[in-house]
LUMMARLO-71264 format. One record per residue (C-alpha): residue number from 1; x, z, y. Coordinates in steps of 0.1 Angstrom, whole numbers. Layout:
% LUMMARLO-71264
[NUM [X Z Y]],
...
//
This chain:
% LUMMARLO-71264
[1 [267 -282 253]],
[2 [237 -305 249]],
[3 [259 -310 211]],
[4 [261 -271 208]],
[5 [220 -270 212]],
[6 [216 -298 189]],
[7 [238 -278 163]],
[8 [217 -248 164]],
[9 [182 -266 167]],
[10 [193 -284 133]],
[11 [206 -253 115]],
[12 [178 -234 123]],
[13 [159 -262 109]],
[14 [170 -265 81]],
[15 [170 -227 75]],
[16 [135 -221 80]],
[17 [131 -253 57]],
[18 [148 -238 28]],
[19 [135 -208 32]],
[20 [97 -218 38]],
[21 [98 -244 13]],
[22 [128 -242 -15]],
[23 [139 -208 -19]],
[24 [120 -182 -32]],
[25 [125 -146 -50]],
[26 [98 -147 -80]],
[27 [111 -115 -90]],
[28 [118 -93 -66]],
[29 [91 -105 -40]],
[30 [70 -121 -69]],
[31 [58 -86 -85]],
[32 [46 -71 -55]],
[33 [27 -106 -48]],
[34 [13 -112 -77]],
[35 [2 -76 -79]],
[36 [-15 -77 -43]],
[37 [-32 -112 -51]],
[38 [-48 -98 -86]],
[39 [-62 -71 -66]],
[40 [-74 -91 -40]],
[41 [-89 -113 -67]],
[42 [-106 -84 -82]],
[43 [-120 -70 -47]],
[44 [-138 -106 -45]],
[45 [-155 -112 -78]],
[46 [-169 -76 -71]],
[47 [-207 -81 -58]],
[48 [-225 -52 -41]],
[49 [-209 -17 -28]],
[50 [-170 -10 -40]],
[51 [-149 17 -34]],
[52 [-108 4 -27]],
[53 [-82 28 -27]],
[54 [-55 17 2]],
[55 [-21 33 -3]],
[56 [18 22 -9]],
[57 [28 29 -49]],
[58 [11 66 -49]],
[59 [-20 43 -50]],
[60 [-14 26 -83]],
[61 [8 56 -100]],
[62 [-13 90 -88]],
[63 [-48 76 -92]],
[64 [-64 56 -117]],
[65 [-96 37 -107]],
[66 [-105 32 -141]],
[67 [-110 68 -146]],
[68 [-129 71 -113]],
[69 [-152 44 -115]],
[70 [-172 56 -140]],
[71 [-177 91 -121]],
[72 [-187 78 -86]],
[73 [-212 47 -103]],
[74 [-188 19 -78]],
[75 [-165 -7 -88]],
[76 [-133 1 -77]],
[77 [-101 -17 -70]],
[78 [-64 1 -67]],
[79 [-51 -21 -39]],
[80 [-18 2 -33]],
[81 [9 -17 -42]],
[82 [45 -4 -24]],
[83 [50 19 10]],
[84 [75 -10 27]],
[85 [43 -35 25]],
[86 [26 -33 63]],
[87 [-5 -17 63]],
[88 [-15 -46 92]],
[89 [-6 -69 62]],
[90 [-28 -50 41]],
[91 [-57 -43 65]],
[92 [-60 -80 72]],
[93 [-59 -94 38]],
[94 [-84 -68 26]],
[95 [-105 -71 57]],
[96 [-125 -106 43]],
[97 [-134 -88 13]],
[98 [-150 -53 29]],
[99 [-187 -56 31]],
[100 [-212 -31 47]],
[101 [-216 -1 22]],
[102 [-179 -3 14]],
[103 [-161 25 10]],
[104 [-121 26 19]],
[105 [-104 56 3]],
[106 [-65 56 23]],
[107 [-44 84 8]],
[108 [-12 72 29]],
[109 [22 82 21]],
[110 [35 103 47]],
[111 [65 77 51]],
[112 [39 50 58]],
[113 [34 77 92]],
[114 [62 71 104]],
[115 [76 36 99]],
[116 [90 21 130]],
[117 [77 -7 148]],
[118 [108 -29 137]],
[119 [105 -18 101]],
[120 [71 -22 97]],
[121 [75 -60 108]],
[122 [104 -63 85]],
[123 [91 -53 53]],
[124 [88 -77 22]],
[125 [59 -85 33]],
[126 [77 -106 60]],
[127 [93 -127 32]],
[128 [61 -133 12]],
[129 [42 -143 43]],
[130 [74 -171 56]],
[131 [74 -183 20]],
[132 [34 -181 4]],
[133 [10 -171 35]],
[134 [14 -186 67]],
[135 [-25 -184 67]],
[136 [-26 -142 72]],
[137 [7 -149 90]],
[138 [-7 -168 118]],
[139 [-37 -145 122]],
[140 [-6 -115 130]],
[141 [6 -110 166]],
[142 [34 -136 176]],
[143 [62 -102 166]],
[144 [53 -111 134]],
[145 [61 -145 130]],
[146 [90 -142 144]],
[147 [102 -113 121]],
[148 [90 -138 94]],
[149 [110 -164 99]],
[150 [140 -140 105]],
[151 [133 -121 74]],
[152 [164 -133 54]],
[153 [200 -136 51]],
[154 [229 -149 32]],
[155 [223 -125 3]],
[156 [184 -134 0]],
[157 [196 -170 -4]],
[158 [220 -161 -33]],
[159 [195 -140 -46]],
[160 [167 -171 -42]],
[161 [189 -192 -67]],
[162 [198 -160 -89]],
[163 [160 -154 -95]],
[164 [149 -188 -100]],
[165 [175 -196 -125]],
[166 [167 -165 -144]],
[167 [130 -172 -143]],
[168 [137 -209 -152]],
[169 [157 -194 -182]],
[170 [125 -178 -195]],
[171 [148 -141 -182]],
[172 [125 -104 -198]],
[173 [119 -87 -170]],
[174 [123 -49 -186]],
[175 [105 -27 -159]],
[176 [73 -30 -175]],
[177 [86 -11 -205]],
[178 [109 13 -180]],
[179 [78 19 -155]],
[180 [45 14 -173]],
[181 [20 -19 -167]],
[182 [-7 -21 -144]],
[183 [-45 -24 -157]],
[184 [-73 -45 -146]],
[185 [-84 -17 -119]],
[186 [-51 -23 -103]],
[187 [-39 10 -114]],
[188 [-3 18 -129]],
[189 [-6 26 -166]],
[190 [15 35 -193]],
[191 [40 57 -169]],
[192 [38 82 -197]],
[193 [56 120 -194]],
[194 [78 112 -222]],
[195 [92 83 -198]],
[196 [95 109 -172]],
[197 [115 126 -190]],
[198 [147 106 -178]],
[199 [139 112 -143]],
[200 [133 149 -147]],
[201 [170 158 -133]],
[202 [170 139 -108]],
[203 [133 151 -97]],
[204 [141 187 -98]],
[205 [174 181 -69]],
[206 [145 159 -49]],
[207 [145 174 -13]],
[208 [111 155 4]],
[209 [113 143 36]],
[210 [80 154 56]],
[211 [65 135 90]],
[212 [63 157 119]],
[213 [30 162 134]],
[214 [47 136 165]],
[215 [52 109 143]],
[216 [22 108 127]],
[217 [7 106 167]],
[218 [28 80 177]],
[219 [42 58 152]],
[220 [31 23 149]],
[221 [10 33 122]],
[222 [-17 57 143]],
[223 [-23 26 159]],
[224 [-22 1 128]],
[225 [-49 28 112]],
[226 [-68 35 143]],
[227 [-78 -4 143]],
[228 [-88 -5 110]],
[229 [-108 26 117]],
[230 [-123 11 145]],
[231 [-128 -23 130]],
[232 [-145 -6 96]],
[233 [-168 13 118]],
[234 [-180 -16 136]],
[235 [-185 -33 101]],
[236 [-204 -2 88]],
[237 [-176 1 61]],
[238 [-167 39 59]],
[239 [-131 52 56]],
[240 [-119 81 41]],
[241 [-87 100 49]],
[242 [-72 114 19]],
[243 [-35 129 9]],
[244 [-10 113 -13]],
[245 [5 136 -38]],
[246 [34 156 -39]],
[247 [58 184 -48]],
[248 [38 219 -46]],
[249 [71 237 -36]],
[250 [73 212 -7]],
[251 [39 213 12]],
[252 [30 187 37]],
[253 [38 214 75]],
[254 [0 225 86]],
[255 [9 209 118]],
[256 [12 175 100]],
[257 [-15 180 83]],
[258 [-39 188 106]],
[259 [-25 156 126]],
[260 [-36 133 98]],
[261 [-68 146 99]],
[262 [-73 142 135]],
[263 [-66 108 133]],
[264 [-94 98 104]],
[265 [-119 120 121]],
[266 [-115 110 155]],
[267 [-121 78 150]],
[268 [-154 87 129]],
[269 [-141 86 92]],
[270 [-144 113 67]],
[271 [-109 133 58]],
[272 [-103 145 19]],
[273 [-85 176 15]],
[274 [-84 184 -22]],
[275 [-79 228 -27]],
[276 [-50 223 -41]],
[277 [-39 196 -9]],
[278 [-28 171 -40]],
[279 [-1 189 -43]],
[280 [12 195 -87]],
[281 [46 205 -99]],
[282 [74 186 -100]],
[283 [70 183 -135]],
[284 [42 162 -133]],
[285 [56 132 -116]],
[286 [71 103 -129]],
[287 [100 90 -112]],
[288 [92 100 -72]],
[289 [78 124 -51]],
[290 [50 107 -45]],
[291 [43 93 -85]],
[292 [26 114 -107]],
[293 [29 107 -146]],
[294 [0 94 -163]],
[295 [-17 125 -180]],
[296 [-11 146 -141]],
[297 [-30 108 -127]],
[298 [-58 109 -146]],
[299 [-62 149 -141]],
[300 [-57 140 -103]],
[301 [-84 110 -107]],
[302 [-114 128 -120]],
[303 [-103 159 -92]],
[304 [-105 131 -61]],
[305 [-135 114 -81]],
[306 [-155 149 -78]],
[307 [-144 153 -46]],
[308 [-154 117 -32]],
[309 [-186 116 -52]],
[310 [-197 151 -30]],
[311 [-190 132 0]],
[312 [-205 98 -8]],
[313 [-242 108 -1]],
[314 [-234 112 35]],
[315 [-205 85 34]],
[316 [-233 57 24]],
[317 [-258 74 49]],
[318 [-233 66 77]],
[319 [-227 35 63]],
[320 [-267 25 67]],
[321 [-268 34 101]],
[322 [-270 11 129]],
[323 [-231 -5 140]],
[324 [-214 15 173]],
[325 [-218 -4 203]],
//
């Protein structure tokens, strides 16, 4: 027995060894990293008020900072980078970068409502924490580290050495070319129509998948939202609510709706409901339901840039007022 233990103790060892230290995944965990870590880079060189747009990929591919920046008078950083990324992992690396007088726009996919607990500790986020940020890791609860460290498999390893040898053999990664680039904002560029016109097919069969009302009340995400609603408003940082877009044939249910208001508002943040809900046809997106193309972005952009500017008078009054005790 005490040989059995000392078997284990050793392979699990030497596990977390090669996978905290050796092994890595520089392209398939790498994008998303390097992508978060230039945003975060921009959020910190900004001095004074911002505005950062928190999302999964509808962030980066429906709105473009770069367009809005110039309407509203604030810097602004498109932190969205992909829906399986935790928004606890988000919220806590963007939280040392918020300042009084921020402003937080969170158009949330509607998957990102109802993630389950298990999934939302198991995204590849996991992996890039185990591998590159024990620091943000360690500040997580104790679930977390240990969905970190079991965060891989057989397959990841074969997949470590795949990647490194292709990145060692100077590999061209094509998906700028397939997908569009990303700008200095943060924001997804270059995701033209005529790109999209591969994916139309497949975008007109699309059948979207809505949260209920339920979910977005009791999923691990309410509660991941509500603290960083609470925790903005004790920093004088003001949130707003917003919707990601989507299909107009395939509204998000009133019920649902009306649920992801209540949970910005009752916790003391502003809500955005566009007239037109950010709804567009489905021949304005790119590749997904929740990616518009890049002329329908920009259109969306200066729409949710009108929008936010009405609402930033009272959204910096709020903000200058004393802290809730």
């Amino acid at each position: 027995m005490r040989s059995l233990l000392l078997s284990c103790a050793a392979s699990l060892l030497l596990y977390g060894a090669a996978f905290g230290f050796v092994l890595d995944r520089p392209l398939s965990l790498g994008l998303p990293r390097a992508q978060l870590d230039a945003k975060l880079a921009r959020g910190a060189a900004i001095s004074g008020r911002k505005l950062v747009i928190l999302a999964g990929s509808n962030g980066p591919y429906s709105h473009r900072c770069e367009v809005i920046e110039p309407i509203l008078g604030l810097p602004c950083v498109n932190a969205g980078v992909a829906v399986g990324i935790g928004l606890d992992y988000l919220f806590t690396r963007w939280q040392p970068l918020l300042h009084p007088g921020d402003i937080v726009y969170l158009p949330l996919e509607e998957a990102q409502y109802s993630v389950a607990p298990a999934s939302s500790r198991l995204g590849p986020d996991a992996a890039i924490m185990a591998r590159h940020d024990w620091s943000t890791l360690a500040s997580l609860p104790p679930q977390r580290w240990v969905a970190a460290l079991f965060a891989f498999d057989p397959r990841a390893g074969v997949m470590s050495v795949i990647e490194t040898a292709l990145v060692a053999g100077s590999f061209h990664d094509p998906r700028a070319e397939a997908n569009g680039s990303t700008n200095i904002w943060g924001d997804r560029i270059g995701h033209t129509a005529t790109l999209a016109a591969a994916s139309q097919s497949m975008l007109a069969t699309v059948n979207p998948e809505h949260v209920s009302a339920e979910q977005v009340r009791t999923k691990v995400a309410s509660q991941q939202v509500g603290d960083f609603l609470h925790w903005a408003g004790d920093h004088r940082i003001r949130v707003i609510g917003g919707l990601p877009t989507g299909f107009d044939d395939s509204p998000i249910p009133p019920e649902t709706l009306a649920a992801i208001r209540s949970l910005f508002e009752s916790h003391g943040a502003a809500f955005l409901d566009p007239p037109n809900h950010s709804r567009y046809p489905r021949r304005d997106f790119f590749d997904t339901a929740d990616h518009l193309n890049e002329s329908a972005q920009i259109a969306h952009s200066i729409m949710i840039a009108n929008a936010l500017r009405a609402l930033v008078p009272a959204v910096i009054a709020a903000a200058e007022s004393p802290p809730r005790r």
